[in-house]
Residue frames as a rotation matrix with the C-alpha (Angstrom) as fourth column:
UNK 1
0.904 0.155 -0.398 -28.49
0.049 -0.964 -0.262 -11.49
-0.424 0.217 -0.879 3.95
UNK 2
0.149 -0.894 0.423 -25.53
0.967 0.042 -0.252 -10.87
0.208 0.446 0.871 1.32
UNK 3
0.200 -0.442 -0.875 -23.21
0.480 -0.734 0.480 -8.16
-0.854 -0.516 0.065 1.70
UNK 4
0.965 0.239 0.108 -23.35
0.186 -0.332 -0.925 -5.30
-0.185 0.912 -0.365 -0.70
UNK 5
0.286 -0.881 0.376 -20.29
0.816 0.018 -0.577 -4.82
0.502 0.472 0.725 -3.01
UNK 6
-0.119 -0.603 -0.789 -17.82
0.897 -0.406 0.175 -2.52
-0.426 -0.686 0.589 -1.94
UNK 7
0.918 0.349 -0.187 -17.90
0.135 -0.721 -0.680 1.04
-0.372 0.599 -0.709 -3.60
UNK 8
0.472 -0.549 0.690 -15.86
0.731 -0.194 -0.654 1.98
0.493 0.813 0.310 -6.82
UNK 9
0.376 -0.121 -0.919 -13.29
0.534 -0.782 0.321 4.46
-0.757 -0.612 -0.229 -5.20
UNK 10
0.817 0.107 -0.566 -12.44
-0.360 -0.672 -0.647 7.29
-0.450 0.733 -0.511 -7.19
UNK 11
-0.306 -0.912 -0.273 -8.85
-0.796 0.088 0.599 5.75
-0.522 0.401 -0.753 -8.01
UNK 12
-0.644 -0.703 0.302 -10.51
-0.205 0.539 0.817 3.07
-0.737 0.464 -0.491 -9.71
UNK 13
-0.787 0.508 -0.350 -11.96
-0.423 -0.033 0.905 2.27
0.449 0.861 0.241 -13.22
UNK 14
0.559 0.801 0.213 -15.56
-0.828 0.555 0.085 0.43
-0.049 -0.224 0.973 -13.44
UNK 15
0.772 0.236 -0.590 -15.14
-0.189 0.972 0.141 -2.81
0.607 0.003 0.795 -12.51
UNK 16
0.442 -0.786 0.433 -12.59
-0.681 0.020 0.732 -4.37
-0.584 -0.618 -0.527 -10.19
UNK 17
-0.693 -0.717 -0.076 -9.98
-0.720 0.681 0.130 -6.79
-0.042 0.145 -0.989 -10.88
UNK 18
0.458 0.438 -0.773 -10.86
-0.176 0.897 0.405 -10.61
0.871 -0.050 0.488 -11.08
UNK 19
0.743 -0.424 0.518 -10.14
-0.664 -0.368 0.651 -12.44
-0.085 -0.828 -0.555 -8.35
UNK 20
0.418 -0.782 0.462 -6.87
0.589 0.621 0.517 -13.82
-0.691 0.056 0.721 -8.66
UNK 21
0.854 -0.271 0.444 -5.71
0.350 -0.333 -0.876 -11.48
0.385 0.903 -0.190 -11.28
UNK 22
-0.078 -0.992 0.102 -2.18
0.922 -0.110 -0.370 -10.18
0.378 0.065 0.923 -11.23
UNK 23
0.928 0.278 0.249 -1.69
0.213 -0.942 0.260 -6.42
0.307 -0.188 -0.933 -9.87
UNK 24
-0.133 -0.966 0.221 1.30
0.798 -0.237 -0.555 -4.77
0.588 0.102 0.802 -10.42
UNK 25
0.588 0.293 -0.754 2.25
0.808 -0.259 0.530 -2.13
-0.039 -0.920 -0.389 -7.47
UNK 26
-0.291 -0.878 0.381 4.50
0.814 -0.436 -0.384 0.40
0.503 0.198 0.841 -8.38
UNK 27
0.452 -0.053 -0.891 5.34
0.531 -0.786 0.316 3.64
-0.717 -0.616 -0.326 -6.18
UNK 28
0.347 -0.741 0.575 7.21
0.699 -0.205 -0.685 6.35
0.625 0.640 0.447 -7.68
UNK 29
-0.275 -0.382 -0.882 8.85
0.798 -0.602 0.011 9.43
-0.536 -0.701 0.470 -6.23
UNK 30
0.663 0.637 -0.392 7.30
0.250 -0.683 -0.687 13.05
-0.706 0.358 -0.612 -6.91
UNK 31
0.295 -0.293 -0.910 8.52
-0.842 -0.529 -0.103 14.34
-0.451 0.797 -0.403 -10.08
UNK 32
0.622 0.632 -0.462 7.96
-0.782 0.534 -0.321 10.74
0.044 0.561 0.826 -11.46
UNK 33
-0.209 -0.976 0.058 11.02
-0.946 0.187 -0.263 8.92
0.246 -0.110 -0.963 -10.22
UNK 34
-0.319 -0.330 -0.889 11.44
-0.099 0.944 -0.315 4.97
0.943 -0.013 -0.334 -9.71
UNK 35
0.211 0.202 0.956 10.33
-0.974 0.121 0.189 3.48
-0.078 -0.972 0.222 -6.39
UNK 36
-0.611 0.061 0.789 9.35
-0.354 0.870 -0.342 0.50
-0.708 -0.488 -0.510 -5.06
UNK 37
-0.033 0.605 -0.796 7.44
-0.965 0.187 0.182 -2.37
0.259 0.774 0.577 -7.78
UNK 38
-0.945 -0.257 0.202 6.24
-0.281 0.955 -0.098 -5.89
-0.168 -0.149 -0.975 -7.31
UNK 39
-0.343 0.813 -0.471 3.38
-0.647 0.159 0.746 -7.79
0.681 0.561 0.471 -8.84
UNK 40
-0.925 0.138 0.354 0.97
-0.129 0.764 -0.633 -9.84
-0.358 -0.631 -0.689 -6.64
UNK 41
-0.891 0.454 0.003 -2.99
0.197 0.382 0.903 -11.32
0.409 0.805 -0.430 -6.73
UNK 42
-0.724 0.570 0.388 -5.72
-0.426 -0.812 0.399 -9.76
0.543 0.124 0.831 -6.32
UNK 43
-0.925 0.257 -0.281 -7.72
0.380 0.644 -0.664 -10.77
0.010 -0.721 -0.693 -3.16
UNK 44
0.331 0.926 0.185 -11.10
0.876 -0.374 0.306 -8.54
0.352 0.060 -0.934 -3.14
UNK 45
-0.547 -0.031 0.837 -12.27
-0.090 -0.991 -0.096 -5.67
0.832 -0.128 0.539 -1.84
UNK 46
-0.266 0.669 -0.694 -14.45
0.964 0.202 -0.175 -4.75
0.023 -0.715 -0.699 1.79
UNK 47
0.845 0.493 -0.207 -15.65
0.532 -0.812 0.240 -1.66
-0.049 -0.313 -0.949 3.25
UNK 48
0.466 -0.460 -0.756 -12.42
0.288 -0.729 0.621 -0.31
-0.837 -0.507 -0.207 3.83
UNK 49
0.129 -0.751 -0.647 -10.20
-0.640 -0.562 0.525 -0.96
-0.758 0.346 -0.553 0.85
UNK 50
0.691 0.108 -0.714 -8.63
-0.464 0.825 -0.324 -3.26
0.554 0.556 0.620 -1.79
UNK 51
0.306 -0.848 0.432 -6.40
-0.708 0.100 0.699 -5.83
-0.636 -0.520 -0.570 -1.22
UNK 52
0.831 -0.291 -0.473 -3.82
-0.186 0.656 -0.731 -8.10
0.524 0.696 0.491 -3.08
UNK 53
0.720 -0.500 0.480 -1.19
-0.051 0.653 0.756 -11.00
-0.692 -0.569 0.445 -1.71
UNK 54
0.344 -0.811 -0.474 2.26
-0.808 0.002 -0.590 -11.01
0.479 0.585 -0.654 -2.58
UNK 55
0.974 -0.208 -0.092 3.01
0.226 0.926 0.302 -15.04
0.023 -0.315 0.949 -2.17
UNK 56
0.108 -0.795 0.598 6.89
0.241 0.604 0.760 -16.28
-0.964 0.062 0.257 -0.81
UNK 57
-0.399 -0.796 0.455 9.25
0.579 0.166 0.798 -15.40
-0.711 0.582 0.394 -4.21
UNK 58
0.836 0.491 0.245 7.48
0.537 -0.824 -0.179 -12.03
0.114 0.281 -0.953 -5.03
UNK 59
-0.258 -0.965 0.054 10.35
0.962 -0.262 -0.074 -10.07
0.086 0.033 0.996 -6.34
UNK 60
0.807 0.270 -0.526 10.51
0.405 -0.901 0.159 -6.44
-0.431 -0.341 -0.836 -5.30
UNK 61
-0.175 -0.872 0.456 12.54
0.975 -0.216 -0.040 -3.63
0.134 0.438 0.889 -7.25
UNK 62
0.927 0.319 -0.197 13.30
0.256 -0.923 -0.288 -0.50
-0.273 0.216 -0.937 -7.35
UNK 63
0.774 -0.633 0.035 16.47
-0.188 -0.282 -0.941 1.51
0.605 0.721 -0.338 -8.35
UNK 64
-0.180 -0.982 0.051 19.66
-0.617 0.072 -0.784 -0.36
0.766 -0.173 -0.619 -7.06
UNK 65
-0.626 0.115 0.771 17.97
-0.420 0.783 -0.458 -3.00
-0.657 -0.611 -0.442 -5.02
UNK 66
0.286 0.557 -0.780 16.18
-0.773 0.615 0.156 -6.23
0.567 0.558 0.606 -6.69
UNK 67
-0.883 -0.330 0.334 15.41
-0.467 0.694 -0.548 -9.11
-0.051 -0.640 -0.767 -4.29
UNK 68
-0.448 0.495 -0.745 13.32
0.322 0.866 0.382 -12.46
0.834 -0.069 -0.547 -3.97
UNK 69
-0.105 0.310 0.945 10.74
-0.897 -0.440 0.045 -12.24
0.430 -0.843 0.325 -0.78
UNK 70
-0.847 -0.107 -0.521 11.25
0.060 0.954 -0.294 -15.26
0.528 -0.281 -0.802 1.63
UNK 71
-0.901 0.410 -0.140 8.05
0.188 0.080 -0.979 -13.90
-0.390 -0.909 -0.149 3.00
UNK 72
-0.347 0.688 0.637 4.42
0.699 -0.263 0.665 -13.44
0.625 0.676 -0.390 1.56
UNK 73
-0.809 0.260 -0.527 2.48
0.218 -0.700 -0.680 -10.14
-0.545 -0.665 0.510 2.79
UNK 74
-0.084 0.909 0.409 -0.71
0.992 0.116 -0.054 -8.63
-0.096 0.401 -0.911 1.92
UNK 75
-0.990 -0.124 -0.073 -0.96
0.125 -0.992 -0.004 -4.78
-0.072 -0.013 0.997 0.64
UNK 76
-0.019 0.881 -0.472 -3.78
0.875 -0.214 -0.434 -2.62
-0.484 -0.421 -0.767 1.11
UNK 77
-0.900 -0.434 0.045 -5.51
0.436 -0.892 0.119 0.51
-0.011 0.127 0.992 -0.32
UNK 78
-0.493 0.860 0.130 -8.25
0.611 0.448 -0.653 1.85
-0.619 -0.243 -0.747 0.67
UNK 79
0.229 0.716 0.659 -11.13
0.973 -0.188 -0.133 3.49
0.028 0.672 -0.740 -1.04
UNK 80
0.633 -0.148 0.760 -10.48
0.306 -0.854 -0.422 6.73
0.711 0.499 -0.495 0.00
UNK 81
0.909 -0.343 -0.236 -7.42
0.146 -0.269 0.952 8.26
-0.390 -0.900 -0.195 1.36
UNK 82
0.495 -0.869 0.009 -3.62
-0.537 -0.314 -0.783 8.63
0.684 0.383 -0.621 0.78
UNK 83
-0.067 -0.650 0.757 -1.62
-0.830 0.457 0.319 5.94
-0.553 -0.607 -0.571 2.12
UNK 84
0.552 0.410 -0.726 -1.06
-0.572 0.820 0.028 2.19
0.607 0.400 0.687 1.05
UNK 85
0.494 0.170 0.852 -0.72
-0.869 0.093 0.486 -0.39
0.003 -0.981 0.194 3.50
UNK 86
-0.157 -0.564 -0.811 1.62
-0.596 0.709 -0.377 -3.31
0.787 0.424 -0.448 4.03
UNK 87
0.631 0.205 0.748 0.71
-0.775 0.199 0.599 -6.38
-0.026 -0.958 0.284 6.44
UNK 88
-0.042 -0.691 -0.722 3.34
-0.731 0.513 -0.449 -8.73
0.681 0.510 -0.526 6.87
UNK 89
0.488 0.264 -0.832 3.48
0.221 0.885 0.410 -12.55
0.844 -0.384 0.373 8.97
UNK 90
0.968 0.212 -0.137 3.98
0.034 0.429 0.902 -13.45
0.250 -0.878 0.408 12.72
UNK 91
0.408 -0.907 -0.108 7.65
0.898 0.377 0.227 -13.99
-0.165 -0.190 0.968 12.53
UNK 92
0.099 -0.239 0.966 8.28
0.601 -0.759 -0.250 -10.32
0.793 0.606 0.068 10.88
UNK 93
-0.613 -0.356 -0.705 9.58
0.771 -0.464 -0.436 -7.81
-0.172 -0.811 0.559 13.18
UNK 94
-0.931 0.322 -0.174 7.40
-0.358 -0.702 0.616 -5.25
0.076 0.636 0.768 11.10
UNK 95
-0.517 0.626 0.584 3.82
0.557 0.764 -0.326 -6.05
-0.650 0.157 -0.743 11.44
UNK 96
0.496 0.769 0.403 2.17
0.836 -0.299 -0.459 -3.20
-0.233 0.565 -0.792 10.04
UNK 97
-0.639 -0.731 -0.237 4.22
0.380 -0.569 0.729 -0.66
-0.668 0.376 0.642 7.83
UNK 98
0.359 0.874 0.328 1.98
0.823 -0.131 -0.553 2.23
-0.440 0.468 -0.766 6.17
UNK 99
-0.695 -0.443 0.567 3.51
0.718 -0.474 0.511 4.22
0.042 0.762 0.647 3.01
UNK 100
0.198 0.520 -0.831 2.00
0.071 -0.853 -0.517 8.31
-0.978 0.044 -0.206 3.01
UNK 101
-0.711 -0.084 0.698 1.17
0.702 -0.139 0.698 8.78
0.039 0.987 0.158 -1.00
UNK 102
-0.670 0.735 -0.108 -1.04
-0.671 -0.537 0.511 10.47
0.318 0.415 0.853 -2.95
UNK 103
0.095 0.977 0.188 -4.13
-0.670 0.203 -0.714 9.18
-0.737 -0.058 0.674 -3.44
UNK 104
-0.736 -0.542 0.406 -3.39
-0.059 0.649 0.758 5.43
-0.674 0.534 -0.510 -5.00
UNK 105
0.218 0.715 -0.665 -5.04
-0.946 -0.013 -0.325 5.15
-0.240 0.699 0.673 -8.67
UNK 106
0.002 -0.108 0.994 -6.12
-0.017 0.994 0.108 2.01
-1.000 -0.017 0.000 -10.50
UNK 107
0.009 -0.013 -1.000 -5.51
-0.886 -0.463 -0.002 2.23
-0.463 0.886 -0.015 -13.85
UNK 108
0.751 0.042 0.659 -6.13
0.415 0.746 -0.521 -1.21
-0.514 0.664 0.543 -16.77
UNK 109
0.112 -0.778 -0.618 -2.99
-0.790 -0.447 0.419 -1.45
-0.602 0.441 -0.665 -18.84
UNK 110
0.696 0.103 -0.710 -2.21
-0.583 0.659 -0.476 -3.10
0.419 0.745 0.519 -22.27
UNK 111
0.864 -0.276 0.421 -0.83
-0.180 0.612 0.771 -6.14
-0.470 -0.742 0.479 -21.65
UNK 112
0.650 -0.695 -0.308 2.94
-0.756 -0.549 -0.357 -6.49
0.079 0.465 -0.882 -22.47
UNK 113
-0.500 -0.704 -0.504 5.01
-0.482 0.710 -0.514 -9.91
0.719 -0.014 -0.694 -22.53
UNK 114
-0.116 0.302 -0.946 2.43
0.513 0.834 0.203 -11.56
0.850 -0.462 -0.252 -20.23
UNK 115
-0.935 -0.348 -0.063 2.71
0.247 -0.516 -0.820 -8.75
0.253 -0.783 0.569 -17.76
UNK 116
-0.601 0.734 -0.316 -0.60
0.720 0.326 -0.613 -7.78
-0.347 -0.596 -0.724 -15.59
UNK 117
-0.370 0.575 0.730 -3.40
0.566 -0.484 0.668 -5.74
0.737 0.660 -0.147 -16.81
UNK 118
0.674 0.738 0.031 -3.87
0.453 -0.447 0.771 -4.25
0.583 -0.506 -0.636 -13.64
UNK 119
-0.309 -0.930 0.197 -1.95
0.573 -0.348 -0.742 -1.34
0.759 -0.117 0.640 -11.60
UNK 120
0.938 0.286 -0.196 -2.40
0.339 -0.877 0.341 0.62
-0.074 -0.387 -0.919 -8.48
UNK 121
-0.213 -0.967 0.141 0.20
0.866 -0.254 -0.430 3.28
0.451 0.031 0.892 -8.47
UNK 122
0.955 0.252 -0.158 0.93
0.296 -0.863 0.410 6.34
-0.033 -0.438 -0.899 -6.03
UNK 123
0.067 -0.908 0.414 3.86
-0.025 -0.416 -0.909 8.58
0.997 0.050 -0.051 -5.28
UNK 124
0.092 -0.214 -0.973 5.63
0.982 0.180 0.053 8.01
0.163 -0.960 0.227 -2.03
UNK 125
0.310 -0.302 0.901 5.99
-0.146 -0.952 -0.269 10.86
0.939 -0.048 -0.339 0.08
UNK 126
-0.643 -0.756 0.122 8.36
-0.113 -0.065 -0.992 9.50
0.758 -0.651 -0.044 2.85
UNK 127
-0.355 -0.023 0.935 6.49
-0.931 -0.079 -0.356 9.24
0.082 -0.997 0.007 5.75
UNK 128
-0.492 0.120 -0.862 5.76
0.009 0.991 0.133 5.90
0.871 0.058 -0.488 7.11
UNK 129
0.109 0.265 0.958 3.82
-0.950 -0.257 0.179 4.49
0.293 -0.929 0.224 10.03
UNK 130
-0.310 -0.751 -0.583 5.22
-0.626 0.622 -0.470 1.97
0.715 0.220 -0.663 11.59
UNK 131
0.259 0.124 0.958 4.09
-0.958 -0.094 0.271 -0.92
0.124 -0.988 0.094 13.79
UNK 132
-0.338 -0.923 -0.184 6.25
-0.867 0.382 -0.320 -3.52
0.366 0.052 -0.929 15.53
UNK 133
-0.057 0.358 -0.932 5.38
0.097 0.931 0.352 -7.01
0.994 -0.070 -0.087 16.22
UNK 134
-0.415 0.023 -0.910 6.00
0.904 0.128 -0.409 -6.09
0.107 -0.992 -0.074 19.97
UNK 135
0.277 0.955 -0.104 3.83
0.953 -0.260 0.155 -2.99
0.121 -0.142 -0.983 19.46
UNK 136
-0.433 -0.488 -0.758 6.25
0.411 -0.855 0.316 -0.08
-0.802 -0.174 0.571 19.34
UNK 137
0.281 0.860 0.425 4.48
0.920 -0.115 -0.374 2.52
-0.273 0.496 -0.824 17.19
UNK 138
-0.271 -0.797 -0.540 6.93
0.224 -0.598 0.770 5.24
-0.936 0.087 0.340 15.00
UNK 139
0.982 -0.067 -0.174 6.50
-0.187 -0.380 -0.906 7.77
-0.005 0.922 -0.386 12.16
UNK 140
0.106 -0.823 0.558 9.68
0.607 0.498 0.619 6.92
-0.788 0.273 0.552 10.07
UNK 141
-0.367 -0.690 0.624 11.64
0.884 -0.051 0.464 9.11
-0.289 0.722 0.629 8.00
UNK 142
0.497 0.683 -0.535 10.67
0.652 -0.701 -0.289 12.60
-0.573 -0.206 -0.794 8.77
UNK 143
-0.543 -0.458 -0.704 13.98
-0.211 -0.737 0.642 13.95
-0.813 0.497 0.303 7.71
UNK 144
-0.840 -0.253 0.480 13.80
0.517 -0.102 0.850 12.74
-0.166 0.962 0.217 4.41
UNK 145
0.241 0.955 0.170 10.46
0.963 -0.214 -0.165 14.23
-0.121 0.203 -0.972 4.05
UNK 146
0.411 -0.470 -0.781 11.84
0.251 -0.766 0.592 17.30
-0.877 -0.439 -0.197 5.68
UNK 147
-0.380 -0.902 -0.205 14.48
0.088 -0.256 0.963 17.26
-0.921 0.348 0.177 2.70
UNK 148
-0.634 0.369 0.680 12.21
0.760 0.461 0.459 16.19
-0.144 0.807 -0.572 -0.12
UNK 149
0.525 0.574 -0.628 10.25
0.558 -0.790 -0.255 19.19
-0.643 -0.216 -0.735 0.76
UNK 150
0.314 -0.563 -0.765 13.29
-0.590 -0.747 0.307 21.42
-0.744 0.355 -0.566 -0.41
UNK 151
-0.722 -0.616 0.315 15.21
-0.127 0.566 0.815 18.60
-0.680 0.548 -0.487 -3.12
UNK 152
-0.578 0.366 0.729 12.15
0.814 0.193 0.548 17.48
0.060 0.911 -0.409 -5.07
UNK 153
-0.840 0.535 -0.094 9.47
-0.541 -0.838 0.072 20.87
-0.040 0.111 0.993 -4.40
UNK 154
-0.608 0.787 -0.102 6.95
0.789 0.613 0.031 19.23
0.087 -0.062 -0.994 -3.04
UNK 155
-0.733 0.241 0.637 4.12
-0.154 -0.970 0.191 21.89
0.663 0.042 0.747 -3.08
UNK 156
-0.729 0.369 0.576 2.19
-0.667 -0.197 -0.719 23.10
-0.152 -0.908 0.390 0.24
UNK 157
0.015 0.931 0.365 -0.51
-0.996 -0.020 0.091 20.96
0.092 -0.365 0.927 -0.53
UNK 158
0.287 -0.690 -0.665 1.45
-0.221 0.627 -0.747 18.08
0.932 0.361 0.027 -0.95
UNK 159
-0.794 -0.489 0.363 2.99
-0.193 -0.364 -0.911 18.87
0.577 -0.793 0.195 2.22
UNK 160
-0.733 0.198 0.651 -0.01
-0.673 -0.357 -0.649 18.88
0.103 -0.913 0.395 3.89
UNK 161
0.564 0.644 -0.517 -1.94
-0.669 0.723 0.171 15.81
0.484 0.249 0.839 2.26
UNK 162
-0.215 -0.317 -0.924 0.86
0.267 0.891 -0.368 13.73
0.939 -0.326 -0.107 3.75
UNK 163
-0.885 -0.093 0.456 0.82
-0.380 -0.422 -0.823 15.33
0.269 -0.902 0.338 7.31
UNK 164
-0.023 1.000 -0.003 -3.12
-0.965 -0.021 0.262 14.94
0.262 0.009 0.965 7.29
UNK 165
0.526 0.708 -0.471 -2.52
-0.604 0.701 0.380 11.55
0.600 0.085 0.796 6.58
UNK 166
-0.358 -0.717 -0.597 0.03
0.099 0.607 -0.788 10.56
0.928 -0.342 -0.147 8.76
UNK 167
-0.814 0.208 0.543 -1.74
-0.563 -0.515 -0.646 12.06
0.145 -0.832 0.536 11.78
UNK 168
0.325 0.935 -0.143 -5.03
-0.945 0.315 -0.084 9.89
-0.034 0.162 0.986 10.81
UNK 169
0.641 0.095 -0.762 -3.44
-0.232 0.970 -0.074 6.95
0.732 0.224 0.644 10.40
UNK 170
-0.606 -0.795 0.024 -1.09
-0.159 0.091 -0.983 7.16
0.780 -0.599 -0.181 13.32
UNK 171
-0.637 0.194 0.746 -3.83
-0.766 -0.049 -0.641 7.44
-0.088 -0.980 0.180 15.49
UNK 172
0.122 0.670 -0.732 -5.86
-0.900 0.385 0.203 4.91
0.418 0.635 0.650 13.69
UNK 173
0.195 -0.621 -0.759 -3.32
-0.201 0.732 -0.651 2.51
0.960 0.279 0.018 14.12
UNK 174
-0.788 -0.607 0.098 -2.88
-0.133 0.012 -0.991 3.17
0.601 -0.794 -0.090 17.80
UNK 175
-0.431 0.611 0.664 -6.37
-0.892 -0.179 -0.415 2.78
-0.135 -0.771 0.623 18.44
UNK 176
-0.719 0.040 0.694 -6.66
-0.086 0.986 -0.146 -0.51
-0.690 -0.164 -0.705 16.95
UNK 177
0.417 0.775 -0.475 -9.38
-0.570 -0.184 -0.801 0.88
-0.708 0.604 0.365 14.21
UNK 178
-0.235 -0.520 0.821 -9.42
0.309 0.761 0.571 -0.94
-0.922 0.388 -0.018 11.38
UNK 179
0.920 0.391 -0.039 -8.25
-0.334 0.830 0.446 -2.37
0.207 -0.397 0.894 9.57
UNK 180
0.142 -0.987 0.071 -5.40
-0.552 -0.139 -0.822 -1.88
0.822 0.078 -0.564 11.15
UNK 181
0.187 0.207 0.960 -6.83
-0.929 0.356 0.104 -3.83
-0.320 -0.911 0.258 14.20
UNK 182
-0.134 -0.251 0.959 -7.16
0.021 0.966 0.256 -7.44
-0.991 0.054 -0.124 12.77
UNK 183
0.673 0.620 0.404 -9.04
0.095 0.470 -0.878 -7.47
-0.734 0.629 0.257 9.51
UNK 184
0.252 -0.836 -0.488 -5.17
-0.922 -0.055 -0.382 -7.03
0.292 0.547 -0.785 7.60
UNK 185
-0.435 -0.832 0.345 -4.11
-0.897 0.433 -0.086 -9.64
-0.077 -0.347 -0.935 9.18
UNK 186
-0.183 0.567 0.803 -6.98
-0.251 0.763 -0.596 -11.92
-0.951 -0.310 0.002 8.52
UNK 187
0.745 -0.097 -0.660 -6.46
-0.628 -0.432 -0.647 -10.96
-0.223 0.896 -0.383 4.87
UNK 188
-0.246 -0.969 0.035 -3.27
-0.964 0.240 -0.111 -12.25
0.099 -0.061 -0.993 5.18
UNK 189
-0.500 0.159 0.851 -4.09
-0.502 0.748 -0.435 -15.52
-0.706 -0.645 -0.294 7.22
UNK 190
0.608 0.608 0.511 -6.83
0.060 0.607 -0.793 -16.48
-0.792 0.512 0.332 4.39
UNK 191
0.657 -0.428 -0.621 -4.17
-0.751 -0.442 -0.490 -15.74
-0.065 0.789 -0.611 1.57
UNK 192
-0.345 -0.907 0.240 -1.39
-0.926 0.371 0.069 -17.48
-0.152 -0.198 -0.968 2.89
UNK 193
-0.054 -0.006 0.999 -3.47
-0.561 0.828 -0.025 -20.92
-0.826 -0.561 -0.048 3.26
């Protein structure tokens, strides 16, 4: 018996990536600011989400930081929701680290100097869920939320799409649901080899 394809979530066009294709990540901040950006390769899709592997010397930028990774990690979005997921190796104090956004879109883009034809992109909105290799489990960075509320005008619904999801995926995460249970981390594991 084959497994049927995943479903087209609304954030992305028809079709999916290839696999192995490039996939540029880029966050911004609300009112369209810089974030976080780094290009990795498209791994598939499952029931829950996509996913794509940022290999060892995956450079990450954003305004006023630009660094090599000495580590490879696997990101996540799933089909539907507002979050995008980061799983990261064994040795990482950080194992699972989950970014509250919008709702991540996929969007085809013209290629440009060799640069990837594929993009998921969301706006951060500060809240994080955090879990530690030794299993401590923490929302991160309420103030700033708190502040971003009043500094960038996030509007009430805004406000409450992240809340929603932090509350769903906090408990997600604490119950081991996946795939915040293993199937990230087996993602990983088949990437890495």
């Amino acid at each position: 018996m084959t497994t049927p394809p995943a479903p087209t979530p609304a954030g992305m066009p028809s079709g999916r990536p290839p696999l192995g294709a490039p996939v540029l990540g880029r966050f911004t901040k609300w009112g369209e600011g810089r974030h976080w950006e780094w290009v990795g390769r498209y791994l598939g899709a499952d029931e829950f989400g996509d996913w794509w592997y940022a290999p060892v010397g995956t450079r990450c930028v954003r305004p006023g930081v630009d660094f090599v990774e000495t580590d490879g990690w696997v990101s996540f979005v799933p089909h539907e929701g507002a979050y995008a997921a980061g799983f990261y190796p064994a040795h990482r104090e950080i194992s699972v680290y989950v970014d509250m956004t919008t709702e991540p879109v996929w969007q085809r883009r013209a290629v440009v100097d060799g640069g990837p034809e594929w993009e998921v992109t969301m706006v951060d909105l500060d809240l994080d869920v955090v879990l530690t290799r030794e299993g401590h489990l923490f929302v991160d960075d309420e103030d700033e939320f708190a502040e971003h509320q009043v500094a960038l005008g996030y509007p009430p619904e805004v406000v409450t799409l992240a809340e929603l999801w932090r509350d769903r995926v906090l408990a997600a995460v604490a119950a081991g649901d996946e795939p915040f249970g293993s199937v990230g981390h087996d993602w990983l594991r088949r990437a890495a080899r």
